[in-house]
DRENGU-608220 format. One record per residue: residue number from 1; chain; x, y, z of N, C-alpha, C in turn. Coordinates in pm, whole numbers, plus 50000, padded with zeros to 5 digits. Each point is the difference from the previous one (the first is absolute). Layout:
% DRENGU-608220
(NUM A (X Y Z) (X Y Z) (X Y Z)) ...
END
This chain:
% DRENGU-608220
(1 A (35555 40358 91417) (50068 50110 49932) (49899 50091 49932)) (2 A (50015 50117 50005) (49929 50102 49967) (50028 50040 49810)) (3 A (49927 50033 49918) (49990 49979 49917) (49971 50161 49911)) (4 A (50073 50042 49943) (49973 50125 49930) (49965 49975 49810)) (5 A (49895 50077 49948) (50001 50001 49862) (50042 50138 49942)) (6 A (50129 50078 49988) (50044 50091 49911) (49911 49996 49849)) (7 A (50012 50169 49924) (49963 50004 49880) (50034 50124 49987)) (8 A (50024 50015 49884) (50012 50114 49956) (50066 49974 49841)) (9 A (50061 50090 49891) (50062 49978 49868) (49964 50125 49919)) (10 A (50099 49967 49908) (49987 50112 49878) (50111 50096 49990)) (11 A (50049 49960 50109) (50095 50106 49981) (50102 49930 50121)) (12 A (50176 50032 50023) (50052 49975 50055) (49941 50066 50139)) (13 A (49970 50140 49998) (49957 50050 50148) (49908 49920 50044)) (14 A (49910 49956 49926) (49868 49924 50106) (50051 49855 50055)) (15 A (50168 49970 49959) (50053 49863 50014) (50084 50024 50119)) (16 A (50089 50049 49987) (50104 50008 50119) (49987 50048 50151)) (17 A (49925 50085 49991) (49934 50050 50166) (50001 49826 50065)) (18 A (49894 49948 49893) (49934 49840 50067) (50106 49901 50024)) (19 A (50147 50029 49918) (50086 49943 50069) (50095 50013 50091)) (20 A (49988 50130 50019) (50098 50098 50118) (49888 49962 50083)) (21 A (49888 49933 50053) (49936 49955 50097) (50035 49859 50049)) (22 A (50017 49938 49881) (49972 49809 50001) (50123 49985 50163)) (23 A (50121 50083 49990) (50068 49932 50096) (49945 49993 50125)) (24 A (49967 50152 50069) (49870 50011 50107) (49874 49925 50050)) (25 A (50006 49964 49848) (49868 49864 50052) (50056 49900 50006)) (26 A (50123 49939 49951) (50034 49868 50020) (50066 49967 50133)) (27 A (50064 50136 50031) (49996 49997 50155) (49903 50032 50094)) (28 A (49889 50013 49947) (49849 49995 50061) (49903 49872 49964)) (29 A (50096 49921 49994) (49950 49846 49971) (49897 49982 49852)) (30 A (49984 50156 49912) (49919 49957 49943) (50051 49880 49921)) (31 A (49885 49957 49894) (50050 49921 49867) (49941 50117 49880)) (32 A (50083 49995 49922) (49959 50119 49896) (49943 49936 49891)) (33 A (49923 50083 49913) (49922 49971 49892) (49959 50144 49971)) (34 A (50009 49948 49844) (49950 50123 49907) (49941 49971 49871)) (35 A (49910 50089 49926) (49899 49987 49937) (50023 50128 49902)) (36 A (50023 49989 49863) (50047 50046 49939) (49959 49946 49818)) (37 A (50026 50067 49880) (50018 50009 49880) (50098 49882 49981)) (38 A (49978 49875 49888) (50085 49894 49957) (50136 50065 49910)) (39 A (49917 50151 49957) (50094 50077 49906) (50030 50079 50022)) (40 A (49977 50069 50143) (50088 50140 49991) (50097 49969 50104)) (41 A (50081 50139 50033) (50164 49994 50088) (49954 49959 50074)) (42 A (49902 49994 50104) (49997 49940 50162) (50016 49816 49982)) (43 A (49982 49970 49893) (50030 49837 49983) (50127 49949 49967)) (44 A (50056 50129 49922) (50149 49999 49963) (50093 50028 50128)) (45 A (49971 50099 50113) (50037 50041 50158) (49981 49878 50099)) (46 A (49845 49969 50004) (49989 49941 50115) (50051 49822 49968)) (47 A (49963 49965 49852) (50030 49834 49972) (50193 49966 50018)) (48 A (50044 50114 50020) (50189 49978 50063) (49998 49944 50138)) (49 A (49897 50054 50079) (50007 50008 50157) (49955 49827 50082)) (50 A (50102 49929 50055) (49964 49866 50002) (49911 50000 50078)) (51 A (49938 50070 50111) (49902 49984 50086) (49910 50013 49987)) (52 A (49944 50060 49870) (49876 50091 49965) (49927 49901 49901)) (53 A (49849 49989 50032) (49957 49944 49933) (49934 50033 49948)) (54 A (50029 50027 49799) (49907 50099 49904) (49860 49967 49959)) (55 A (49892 50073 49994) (49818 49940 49926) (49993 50083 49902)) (56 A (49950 49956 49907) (49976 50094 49890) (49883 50022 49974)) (57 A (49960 50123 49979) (49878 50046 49986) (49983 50117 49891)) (58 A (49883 50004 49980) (49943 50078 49845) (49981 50150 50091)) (59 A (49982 50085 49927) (49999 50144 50028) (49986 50072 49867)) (60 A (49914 50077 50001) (49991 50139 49888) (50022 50113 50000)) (61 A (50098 50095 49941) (50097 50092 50025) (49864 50144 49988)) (62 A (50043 50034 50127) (49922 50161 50010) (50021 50132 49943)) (63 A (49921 50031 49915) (50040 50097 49965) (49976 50121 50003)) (64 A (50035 50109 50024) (49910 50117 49986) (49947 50105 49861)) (65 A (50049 49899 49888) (49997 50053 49889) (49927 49944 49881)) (66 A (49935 50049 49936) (49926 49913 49883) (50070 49845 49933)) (67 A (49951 49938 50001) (50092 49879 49926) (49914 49885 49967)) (68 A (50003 49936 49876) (49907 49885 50007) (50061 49879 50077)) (69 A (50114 49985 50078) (49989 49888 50079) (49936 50004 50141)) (70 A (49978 50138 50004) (49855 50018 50070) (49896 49902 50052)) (71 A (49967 49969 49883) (49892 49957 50014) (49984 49854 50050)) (72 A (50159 49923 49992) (50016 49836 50018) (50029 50036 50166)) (73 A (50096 50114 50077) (50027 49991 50075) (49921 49964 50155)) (74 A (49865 50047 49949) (49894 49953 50152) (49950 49846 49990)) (75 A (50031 49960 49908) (49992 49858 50004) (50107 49913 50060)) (76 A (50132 50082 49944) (50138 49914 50082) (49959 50023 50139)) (77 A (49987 50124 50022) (49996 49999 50164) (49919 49886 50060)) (78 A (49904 49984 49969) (49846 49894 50022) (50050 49885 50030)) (79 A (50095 49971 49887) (50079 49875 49998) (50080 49995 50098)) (80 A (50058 50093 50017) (50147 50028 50089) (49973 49978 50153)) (81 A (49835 50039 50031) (49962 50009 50127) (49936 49866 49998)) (82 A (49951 49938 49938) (49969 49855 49996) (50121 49910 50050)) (83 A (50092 50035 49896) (50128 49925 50034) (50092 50034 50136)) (84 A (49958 50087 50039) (50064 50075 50157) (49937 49955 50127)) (85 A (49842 49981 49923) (49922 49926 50135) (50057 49830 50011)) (86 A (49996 49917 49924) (50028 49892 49970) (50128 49964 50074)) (87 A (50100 50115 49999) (50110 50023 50056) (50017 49994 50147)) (88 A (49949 50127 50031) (49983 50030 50169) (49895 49910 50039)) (89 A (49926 49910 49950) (49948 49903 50069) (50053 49881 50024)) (90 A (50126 49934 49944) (50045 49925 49987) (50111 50074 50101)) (91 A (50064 50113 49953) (50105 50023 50150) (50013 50004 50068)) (92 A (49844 50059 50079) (49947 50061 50103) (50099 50119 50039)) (93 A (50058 50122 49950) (50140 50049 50045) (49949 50041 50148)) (94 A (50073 50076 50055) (50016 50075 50158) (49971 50120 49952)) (95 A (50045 50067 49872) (49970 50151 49898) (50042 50003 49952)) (96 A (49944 50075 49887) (50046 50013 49864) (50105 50135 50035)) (97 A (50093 50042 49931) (50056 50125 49974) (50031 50027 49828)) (98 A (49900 50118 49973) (50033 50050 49845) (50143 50113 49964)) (99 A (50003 50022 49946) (50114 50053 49976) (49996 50126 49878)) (100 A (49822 49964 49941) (49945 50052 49894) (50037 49953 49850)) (101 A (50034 50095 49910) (49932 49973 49875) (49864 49920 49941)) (102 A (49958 49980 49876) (49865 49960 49979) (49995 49817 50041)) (103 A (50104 49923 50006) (49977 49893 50066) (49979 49938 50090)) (104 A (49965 50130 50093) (50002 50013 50149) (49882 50000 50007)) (105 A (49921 50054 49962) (49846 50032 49972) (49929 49871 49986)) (106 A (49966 49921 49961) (49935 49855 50035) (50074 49940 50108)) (107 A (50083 50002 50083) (50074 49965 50069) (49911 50003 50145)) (108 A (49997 50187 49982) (49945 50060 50126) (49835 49981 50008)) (109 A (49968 49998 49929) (49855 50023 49900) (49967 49807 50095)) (110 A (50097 49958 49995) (49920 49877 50015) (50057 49911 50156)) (111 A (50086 50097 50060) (50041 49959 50156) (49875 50072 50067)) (112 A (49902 50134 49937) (49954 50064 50114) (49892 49872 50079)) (113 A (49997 50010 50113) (49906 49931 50126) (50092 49859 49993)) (114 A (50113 49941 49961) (50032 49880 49964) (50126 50008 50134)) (115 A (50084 50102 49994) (50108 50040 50094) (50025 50169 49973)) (116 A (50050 50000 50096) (50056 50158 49994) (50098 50064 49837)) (117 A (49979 50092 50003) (50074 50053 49854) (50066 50142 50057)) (118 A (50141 49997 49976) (50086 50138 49989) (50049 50031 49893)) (119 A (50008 50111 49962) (49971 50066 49841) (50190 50094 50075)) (120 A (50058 50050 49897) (50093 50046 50000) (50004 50110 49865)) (121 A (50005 50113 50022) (49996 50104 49932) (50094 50048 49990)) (122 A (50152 49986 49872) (50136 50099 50017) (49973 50123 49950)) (123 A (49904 50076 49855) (50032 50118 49982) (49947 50085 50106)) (124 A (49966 50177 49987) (49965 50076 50038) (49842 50020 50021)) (125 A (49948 49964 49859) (49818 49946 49965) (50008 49883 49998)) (126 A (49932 49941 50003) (49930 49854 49960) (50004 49958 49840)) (127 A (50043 49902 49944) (49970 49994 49885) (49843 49907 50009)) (128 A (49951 49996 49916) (49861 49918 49914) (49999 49895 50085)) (129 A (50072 49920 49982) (50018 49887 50097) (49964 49980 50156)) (130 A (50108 50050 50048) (49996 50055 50112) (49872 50040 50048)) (131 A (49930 50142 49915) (49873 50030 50030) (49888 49911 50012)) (132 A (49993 49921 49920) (49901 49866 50007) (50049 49901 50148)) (133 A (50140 49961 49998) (50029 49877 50075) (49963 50103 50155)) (134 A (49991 50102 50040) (50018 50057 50111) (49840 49978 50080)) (135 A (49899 50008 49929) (49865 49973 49990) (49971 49888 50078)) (136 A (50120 49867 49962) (49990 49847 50062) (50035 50002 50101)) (137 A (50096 50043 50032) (50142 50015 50114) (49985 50028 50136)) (138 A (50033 49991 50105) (50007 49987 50102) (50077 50153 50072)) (139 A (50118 49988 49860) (50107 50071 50142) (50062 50041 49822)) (140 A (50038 50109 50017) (50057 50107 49836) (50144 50026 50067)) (141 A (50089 49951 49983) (50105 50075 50026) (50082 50090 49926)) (142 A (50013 50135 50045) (50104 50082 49912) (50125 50012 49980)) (143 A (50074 50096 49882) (50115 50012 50035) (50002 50161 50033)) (144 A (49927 50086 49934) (49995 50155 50048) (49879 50019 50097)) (145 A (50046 50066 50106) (49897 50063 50068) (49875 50052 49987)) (146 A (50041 50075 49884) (49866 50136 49928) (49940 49929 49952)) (147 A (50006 49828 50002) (49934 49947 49885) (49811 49975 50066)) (148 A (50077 50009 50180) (49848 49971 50084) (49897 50088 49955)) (149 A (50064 50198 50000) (49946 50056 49961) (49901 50003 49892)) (150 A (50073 49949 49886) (49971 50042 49894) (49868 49909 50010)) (151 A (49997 49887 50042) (49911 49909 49968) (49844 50013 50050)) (152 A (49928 49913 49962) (49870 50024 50055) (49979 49934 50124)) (153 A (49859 50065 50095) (50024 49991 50141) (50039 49819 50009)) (154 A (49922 49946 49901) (49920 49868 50048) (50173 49876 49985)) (155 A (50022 50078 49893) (50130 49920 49993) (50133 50005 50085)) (156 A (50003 50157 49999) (50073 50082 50112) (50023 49942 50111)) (157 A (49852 49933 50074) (50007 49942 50136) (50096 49852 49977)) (158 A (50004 49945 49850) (50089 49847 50055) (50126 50075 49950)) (159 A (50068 50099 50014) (50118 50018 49974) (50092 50063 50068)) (160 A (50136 49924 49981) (50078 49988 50163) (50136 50065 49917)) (161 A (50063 50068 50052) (50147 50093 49886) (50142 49873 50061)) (162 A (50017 49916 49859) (50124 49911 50067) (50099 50051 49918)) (163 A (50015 50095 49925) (50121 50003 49895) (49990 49843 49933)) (164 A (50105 49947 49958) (49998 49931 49854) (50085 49862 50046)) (165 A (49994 49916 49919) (50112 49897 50096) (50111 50011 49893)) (166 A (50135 49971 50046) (50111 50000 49929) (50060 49891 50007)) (167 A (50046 49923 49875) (50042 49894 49977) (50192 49986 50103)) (168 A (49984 49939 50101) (50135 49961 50099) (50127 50048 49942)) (169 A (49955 49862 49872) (50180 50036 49974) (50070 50081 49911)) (170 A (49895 50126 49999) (50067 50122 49972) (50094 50052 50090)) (171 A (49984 49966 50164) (50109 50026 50053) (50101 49946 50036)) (172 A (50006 49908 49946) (50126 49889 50003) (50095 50072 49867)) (173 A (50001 50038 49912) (50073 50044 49971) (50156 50061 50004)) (174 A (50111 49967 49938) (50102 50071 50013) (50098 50063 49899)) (175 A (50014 50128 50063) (50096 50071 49884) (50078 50014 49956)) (176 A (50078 49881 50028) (50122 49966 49914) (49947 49942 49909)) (177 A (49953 49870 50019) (49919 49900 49918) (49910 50094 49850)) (178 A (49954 50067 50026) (49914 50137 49930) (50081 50067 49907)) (179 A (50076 50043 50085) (50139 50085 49909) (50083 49892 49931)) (180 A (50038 49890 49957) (50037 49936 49933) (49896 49879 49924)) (181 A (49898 49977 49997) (49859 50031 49901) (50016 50065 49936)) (182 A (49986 50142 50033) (49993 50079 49880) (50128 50046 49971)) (183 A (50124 49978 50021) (50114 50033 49950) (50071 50118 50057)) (184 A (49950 50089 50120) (50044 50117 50025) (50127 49933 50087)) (185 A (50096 50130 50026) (50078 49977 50103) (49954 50075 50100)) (186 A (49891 50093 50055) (49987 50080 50111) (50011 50106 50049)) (187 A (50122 50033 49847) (50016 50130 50019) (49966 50102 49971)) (188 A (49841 50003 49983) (49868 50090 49987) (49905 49988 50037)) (189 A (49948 50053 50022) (49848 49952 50076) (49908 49923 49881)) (190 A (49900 49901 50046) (49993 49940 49880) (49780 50032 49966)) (191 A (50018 50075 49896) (49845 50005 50012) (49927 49944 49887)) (192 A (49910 49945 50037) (49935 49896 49945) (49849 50049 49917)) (193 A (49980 49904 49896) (49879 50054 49933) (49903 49868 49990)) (194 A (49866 50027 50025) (49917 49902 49969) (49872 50078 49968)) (195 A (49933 49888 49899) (49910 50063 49915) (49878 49908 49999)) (196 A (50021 49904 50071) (49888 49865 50037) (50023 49878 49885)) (197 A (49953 49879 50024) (50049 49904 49938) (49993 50028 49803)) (198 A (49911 50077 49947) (50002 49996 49882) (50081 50169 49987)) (199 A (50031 50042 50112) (50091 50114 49935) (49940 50168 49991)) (200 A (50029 50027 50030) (49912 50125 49939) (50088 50079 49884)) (201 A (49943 50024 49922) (50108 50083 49814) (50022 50138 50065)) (202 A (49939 50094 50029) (49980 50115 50092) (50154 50061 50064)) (203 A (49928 49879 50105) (50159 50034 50076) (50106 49933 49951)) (204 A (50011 49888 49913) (50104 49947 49947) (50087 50153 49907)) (205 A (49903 49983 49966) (50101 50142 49877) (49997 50106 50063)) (206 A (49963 50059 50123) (50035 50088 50081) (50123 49967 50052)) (207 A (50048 49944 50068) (50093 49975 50059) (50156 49936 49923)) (208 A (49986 49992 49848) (50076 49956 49906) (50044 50126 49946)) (209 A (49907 50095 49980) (50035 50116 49992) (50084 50104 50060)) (210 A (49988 49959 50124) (50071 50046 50138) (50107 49948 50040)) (211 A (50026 49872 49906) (50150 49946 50092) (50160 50066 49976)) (212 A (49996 50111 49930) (50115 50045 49977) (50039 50104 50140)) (213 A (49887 50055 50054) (50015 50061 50137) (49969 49912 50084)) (214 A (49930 49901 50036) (49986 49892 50102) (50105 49924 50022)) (215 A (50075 49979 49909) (50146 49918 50020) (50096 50081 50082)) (216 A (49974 50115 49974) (50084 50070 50118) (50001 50015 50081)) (217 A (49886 49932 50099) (49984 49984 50104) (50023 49866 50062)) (218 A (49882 49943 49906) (49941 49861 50039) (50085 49902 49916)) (219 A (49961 49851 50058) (49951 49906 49936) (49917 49968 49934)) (220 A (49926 49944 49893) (49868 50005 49987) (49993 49842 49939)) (221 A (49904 49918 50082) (49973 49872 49973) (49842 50029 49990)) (222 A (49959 49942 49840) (49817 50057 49935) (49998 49888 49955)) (223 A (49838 49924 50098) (49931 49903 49962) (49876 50046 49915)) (224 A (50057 49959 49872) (49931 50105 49900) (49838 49911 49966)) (225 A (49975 49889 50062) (49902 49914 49916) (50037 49897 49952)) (226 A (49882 49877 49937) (50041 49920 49915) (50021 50063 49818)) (227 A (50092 49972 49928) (49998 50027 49869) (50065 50144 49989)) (228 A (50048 50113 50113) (49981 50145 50013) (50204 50001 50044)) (229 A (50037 49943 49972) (50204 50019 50019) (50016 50031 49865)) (230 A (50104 50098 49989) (50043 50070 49883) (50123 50008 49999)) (231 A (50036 49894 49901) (50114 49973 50034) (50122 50105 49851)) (232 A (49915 50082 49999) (50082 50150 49894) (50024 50068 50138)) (233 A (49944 50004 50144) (50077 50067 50115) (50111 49890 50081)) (234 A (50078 50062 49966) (50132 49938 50053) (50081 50078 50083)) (235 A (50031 50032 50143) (50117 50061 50034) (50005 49975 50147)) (236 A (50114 50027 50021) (50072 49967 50138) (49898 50072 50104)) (237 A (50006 49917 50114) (49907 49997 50117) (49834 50026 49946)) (238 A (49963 49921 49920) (49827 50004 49961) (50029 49839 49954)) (239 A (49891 49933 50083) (49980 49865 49967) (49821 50003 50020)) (240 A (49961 49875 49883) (49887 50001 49961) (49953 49830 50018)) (241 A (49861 50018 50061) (49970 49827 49985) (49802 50020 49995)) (242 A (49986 49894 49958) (49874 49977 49935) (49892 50022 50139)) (243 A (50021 49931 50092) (49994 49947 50092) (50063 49891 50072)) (244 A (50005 50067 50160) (50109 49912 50108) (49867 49940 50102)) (245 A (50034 49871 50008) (49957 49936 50137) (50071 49983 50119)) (246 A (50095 49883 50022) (50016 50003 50113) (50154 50097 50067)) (247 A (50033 50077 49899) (50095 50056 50011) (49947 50113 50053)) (248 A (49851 50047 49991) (49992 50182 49994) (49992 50012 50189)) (249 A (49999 49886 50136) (49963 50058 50108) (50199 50048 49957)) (250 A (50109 49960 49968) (50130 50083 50028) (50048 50086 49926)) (251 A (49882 50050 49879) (50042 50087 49935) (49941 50112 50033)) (252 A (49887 49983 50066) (49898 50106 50092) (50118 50030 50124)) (253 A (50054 49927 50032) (50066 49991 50158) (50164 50101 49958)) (254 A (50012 49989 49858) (50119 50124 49955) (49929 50147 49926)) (255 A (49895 49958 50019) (49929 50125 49949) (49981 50135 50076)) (256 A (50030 50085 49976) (49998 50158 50072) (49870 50039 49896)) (257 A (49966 50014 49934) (49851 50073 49934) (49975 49937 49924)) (258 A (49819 50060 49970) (49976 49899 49879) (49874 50057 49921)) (259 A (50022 50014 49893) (49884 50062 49903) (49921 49836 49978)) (260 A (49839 50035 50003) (49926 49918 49993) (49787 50033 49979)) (261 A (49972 49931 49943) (49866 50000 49967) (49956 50027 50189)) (262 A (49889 50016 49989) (49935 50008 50130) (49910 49924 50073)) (263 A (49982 49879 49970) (49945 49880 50015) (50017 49957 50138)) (264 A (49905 50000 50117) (49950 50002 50126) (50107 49895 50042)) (265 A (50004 49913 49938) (50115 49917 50065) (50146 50021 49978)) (266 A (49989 50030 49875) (50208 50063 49966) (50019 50077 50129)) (267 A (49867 50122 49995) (50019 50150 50081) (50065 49955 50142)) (268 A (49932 49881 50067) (50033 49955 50146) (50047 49892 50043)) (269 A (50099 49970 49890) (50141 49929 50008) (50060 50086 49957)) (270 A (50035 50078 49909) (50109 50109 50067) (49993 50100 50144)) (271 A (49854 50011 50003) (49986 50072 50178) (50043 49905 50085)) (272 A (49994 49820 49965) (50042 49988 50153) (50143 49986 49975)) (273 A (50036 49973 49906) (50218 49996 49981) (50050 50137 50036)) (274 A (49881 50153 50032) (50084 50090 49999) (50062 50080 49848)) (275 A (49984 49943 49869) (50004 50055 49907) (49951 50113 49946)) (276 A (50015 50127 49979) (49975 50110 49943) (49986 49959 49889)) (277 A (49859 50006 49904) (49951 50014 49913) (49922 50142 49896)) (278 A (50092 49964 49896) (49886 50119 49866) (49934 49874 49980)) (279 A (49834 50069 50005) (49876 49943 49947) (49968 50030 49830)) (280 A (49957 49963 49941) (50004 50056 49926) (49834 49877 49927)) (281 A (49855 50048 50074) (49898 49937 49981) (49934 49928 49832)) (282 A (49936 49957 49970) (49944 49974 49924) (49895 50155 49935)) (283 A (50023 49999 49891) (49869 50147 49951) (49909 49991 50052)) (284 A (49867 50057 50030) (49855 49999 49989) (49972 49892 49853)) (285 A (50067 50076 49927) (49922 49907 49859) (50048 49898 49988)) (286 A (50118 49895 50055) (50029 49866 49997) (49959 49935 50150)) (287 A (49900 50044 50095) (49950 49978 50138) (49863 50009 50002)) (288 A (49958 49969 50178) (49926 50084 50034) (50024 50132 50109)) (289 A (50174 49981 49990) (50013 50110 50137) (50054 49981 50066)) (290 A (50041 49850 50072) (50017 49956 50120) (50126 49999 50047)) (291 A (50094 50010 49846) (50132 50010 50036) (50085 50164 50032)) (292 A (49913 50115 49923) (50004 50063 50047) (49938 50093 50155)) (293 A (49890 49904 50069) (50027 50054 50137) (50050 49888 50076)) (294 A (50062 49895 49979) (50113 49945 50067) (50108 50093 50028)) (295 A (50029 50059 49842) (50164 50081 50036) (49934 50143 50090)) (296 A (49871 50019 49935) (50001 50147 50148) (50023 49939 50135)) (297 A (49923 49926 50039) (50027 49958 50119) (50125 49988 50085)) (298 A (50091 49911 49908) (50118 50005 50058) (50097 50123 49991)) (299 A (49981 50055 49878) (50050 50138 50008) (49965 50081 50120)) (300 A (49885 49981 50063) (49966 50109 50095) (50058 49945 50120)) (301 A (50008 49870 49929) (50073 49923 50188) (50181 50071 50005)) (302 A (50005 50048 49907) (50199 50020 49990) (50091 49906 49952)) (303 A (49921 49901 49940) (50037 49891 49987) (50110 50004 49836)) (304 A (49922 50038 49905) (50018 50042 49868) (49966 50159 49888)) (305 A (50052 49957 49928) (49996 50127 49934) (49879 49923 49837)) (306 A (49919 50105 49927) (49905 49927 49935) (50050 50072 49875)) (307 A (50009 49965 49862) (50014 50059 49868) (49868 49895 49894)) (308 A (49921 50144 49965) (49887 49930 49918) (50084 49951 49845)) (309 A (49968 49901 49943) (50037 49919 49872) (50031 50155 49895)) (310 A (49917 50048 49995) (49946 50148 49920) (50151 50100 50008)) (311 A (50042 49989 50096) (50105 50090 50075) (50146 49971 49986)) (312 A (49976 49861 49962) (50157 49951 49999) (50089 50055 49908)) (313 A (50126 50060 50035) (50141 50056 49877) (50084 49940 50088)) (314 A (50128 49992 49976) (50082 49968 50027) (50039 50087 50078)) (315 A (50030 50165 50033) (50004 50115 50072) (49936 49947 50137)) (316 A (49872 49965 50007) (49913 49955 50092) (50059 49894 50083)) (317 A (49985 49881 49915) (50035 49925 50076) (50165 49982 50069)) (318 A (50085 50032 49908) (50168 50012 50108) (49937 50103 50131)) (319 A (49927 50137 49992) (49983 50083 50096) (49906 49899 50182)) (320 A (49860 49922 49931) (49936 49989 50117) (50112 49850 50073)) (321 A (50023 49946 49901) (50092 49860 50011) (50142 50055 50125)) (322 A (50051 50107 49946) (50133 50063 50066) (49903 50039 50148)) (323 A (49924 50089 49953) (49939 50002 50158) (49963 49872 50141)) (324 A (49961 49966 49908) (49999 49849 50100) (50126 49895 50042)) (325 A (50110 50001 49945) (50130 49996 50034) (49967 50087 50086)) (326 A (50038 50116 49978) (50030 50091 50137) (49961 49983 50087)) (327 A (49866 49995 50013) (49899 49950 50139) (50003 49840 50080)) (328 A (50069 49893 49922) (49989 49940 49981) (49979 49930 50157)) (329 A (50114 50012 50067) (50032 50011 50141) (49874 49993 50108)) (330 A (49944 50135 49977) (49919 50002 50109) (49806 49980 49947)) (331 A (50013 49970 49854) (49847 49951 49934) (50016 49836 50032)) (332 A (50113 49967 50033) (50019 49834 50015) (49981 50002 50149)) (333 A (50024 50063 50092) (50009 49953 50180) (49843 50007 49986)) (334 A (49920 50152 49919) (49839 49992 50030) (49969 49856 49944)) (335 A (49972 49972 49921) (49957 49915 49990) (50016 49845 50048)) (336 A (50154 49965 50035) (50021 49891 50142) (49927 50007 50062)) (337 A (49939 50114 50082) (49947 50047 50117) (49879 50018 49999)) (338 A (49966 49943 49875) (49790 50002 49963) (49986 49888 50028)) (339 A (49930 49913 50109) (50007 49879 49993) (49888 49930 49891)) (340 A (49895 50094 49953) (49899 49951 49933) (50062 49993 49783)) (341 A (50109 50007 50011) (50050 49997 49877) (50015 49841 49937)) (342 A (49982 49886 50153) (50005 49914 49957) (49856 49937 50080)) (343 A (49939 49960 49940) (49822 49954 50047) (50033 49852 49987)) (344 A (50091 49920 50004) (49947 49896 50020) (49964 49941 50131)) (345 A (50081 50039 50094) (49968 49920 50143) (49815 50077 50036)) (346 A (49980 50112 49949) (49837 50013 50042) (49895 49957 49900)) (347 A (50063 49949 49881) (49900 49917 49913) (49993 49890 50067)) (348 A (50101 49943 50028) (49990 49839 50068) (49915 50004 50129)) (349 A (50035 50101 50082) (49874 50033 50114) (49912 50001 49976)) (350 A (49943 50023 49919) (49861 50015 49947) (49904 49907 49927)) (351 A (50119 49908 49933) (49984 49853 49947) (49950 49917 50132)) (352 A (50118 49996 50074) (49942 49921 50100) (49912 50025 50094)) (353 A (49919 50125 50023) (49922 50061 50101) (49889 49924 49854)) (354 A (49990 49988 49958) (49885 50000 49852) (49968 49838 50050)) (355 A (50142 49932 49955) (50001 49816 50028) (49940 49943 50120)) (356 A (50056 50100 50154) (49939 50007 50089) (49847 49990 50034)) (357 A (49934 50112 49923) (49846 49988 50023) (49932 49900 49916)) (358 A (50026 49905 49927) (49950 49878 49945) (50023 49902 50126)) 
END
């Protein structure tokens, strides 16, 4: 049996791609394993999964900004790649696949010449991470095209455009099931708000502001965050939850639109469901950027409509929101009809063309 070591953490995005894969490999005989933080979400994600077998490893968080934990962090790594070799020598995997964030980085740092390494890149740029782990890597896979461009020649050459992988049973979903979750009867279109697991305040009070004209259209079911439900908003057809798990593939599956942060992976799970999305990115000054040329991108694809944080009134948003209802129809067939909206079957190609040459 062929043997894979996953990594990645820090964030839910660098977690779930790696499990919208695991099924592909288990029907590719792999055995899975992953290498990860004792304390962050990817241990809290991957330690549910009965097949998966978790390693814990040290890592030091990258930063691009002055900070005195600075200075401990090139030592975790040291450690981290100590503890990664120790690892992949004892596994021997078939390849590693990263997934990024900074725990990925001793990971990759310490498969190079040991087995093959595929690096997986969701934003538009590269974050820090990424930039380092790509150096080790074998094979860079993207989710935007322009991203070959943008890059330098040397890296450029290991990089192959797969779009993103999307977790299955988002399409299992159903909308009845969805519509009685969140309490609607159907008889509105139902549009949805998400702001990422801690919420965004921004668009929360944008769109609270707005519900006296949004109700006249819509539904509105707003996953406002943890700690971020306000429960002084009270009124018919607006329901509020902290966060949903296994309920959201049928509440996505009753969903007609959806205001949302712009986060490489939100962006292309609503592209592959066909969802018309307002973007509505992260600032420059709470980033480095990446979420705002995610939403250009797809904006230019026809996909969505983009409103900067800066911009938001309530005027605004009922206007670009109503527009996308309208369109709704034929921005949903384009995007069915992109087959690269969902990258997992050419990440897994690429996994195994990787496993292959060992």
């Amino acid at each position: 049996m062929k043997k894979i070591l996953m990594t990645g953490g820090g964030s839910a995005g660098h977690v779930t791609p790696n499990i919208a894969l695991m099924k592909g490999l288990r029907e590719a005989g792999f055995e899975l394993h992953y290498a990860g933080l004792k304390d962050g979400i990817e241990h809290d994600l991957i330690s549910k999964i009965p097949d998966v077998t978790f390693h814990e490893i040290e890592s030091g968080k990258l930063r691009r900004y002055l900070s005195v934990k600075n200075l401990s962090s090139p030592f975790k790594v040291i450690k981290g790649v100590k503890q990664a070799k120790r690892l992949i020598s004892e596994l021997k995997p078939d390849v590693v696949f990263s997934k990024g964030g900074f725990v990925s980085v001793p990971v990759v740092m310490a498969a190079r010449g040991k087995c093959p390494v595929v690096c997986h890149e969701s934003d538009y740029t590269p974050g820090l991470a990424n930039k380092i782990a790509s150096r080790y890597a074998d094979t860079v896979c993207v989710t935007f095209e322009d991203t070959i461009a943008l890059s330098k020649s040397g890296i450029a050459k290991k990089m192959v455009h797969t779009g993103t992988p999307i977790r299955p049973e988002l399409y299992d979903g159903v909308r009845e099931k969805g519509l009685e979750a969140m309490g609607f009867d159907g008889s509105k279109p139902v549009m949805m708000v998400m702001g990422g697991s801690l919420g965004a305040a921004a668009v929360n009070e944008g769109v609270r502001k707005a519900l006296p004209e949004l109700l006249k259209r819509f539904d509105v079911v707003h996953l406002c965050g943890k700690g971020k439900v306000d429960d002084s908003v009270s009124c018919k057809g607006y329901r509020q939850f902290e966060y949903v798990g296994r309920e959201l593939p049928d509440m996505l599956a009753a969903t007609s639109v959806v205001i949302s942060r712009a986060g490489a992976n939100a962006v292309f799970e609503f592209m592959a469901l066909g969802i018309p999305a307002l973007l509505i990115p992260l600032p420059l000054e709470a980033s480095r950027g990446d979420q705002i040329l995610n939403a250009n991108y797809v904006v230019k694809k026809g996909y969505a409509k983009k409103l900067d944080q800066k911009d938001i009134t309530p005027e605004l948003l009922v206007k670009l929101i109503s527009e996308l209802q309208d369109n709704r129809a034929a921005m949903h067939d384009m995007m069915k009809a992109d087959a690269l909206c969902d990258g997992t079957e050419e990440v897994l190609a690429e996994i195994l063309k990787a496993a292959d040459r060992k």
